[in-house]
C-alpha positions as a LaTeX table, in Angstrom:
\begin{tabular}{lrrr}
\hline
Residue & $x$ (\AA) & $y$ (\AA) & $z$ (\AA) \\
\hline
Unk1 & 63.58 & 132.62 & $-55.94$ \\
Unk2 & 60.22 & 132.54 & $-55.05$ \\
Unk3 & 57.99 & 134.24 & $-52.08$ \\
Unk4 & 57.27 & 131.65 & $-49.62$ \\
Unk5 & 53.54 & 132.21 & $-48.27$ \\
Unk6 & 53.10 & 131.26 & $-44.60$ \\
Unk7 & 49.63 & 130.42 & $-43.07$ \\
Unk8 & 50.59 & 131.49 & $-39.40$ \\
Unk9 & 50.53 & 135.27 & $-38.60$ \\
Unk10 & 53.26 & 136.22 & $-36.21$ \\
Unk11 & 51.33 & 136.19 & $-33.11$ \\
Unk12 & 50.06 & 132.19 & $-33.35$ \\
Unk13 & 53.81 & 131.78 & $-34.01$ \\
Unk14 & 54.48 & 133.35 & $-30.50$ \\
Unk15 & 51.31 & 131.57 & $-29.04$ \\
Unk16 & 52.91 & 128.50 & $-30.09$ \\
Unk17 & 56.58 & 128.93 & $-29.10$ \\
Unk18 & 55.43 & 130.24 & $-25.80$ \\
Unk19 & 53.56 & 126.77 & $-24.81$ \\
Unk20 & 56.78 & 124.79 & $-26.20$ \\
Unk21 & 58.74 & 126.90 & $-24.02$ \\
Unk22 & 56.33 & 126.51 & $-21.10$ \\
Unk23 & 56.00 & 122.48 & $-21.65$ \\
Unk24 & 59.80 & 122.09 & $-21.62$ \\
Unk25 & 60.20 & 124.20 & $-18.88$ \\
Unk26 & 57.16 & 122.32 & $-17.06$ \\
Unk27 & 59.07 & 118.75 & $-17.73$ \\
Unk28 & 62.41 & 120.52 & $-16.69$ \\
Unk29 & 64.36 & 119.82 & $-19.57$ \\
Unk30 & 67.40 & 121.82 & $-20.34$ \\
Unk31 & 67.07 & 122.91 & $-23.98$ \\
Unk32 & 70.89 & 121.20 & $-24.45$ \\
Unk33 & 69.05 & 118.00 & $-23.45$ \\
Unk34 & 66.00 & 118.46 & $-25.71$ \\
Unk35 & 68.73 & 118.94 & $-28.44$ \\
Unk36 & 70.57 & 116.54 & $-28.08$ \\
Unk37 & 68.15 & 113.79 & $-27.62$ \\
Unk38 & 66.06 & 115.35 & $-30.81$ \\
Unk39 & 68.56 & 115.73 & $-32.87$ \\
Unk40 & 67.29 & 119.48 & $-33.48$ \\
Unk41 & 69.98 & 122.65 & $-33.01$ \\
Unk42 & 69.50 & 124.36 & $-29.96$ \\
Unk43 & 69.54 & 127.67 & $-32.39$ \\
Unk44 & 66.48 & 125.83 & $-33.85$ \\
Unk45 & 64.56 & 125.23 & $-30.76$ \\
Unk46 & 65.33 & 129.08 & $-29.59$ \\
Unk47 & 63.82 & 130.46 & $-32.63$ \\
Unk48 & 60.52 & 128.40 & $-32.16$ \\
Unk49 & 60.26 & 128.86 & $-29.19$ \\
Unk50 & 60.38 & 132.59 & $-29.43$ \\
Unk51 & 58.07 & 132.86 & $-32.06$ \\
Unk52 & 60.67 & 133.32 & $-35.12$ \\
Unk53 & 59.65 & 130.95 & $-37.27$ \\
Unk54 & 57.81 & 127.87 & $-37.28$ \\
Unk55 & 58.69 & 124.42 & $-38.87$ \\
Unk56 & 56.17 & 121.97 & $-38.69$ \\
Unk57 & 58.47 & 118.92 & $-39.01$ \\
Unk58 & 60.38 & 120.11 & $-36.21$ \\
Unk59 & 57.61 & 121.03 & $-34.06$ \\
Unk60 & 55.90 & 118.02 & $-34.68$ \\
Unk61 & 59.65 & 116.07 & $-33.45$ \\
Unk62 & 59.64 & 118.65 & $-30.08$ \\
Unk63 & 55.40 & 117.44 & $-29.14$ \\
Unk64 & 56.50 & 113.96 & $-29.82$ \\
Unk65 & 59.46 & 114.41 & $-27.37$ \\
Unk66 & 57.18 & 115.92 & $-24.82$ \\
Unk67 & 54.22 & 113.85 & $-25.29$ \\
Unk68 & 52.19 & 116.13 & $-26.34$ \\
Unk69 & 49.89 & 116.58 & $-29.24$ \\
Unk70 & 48.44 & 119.99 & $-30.75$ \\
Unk71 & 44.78 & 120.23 & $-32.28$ \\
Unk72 & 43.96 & 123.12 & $-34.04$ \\
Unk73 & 40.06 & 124.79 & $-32.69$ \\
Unk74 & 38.38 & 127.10 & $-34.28$ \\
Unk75 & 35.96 & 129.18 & $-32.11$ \\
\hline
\end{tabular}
């Protein structure tokens, strides 16, 4: 098995999570409902949104959801 190499350090991951978090919580969704009408596990969303892990596919299904788009700037 090989090492998979990850371009986020664990802190964006937690940057990024938290302002999932924050924009479902700002639309008052219940994560059930963002699950269900995604298609993605609650478990899933959790771990995102905490700053476990990040799947791009996934967040890229959650910003679509919201309405949101994410843009990457380098200061």
């Amino acid at each position: 098995m090989s090492k998979v190499e990850y371009f986020v350090d664990k802190q964006s991951m937690q940057e990024i999570g938290f302002l999932l978090w924050k924009t479902r919580r700002d639309k008052h969704f219940y994560l059930e409902h963002v699950a269900k009408e995604t298609g993605i596990p609650t478990k899933v969303i959790e771990g995102i949104e905490l700053g476990k892990y990040l799947k791009y596919g996934t967040v890229r299904r959650l910003l679509n959801f919201y309405g949101k788009e994410m843009k990457i700037v380098f200061e």
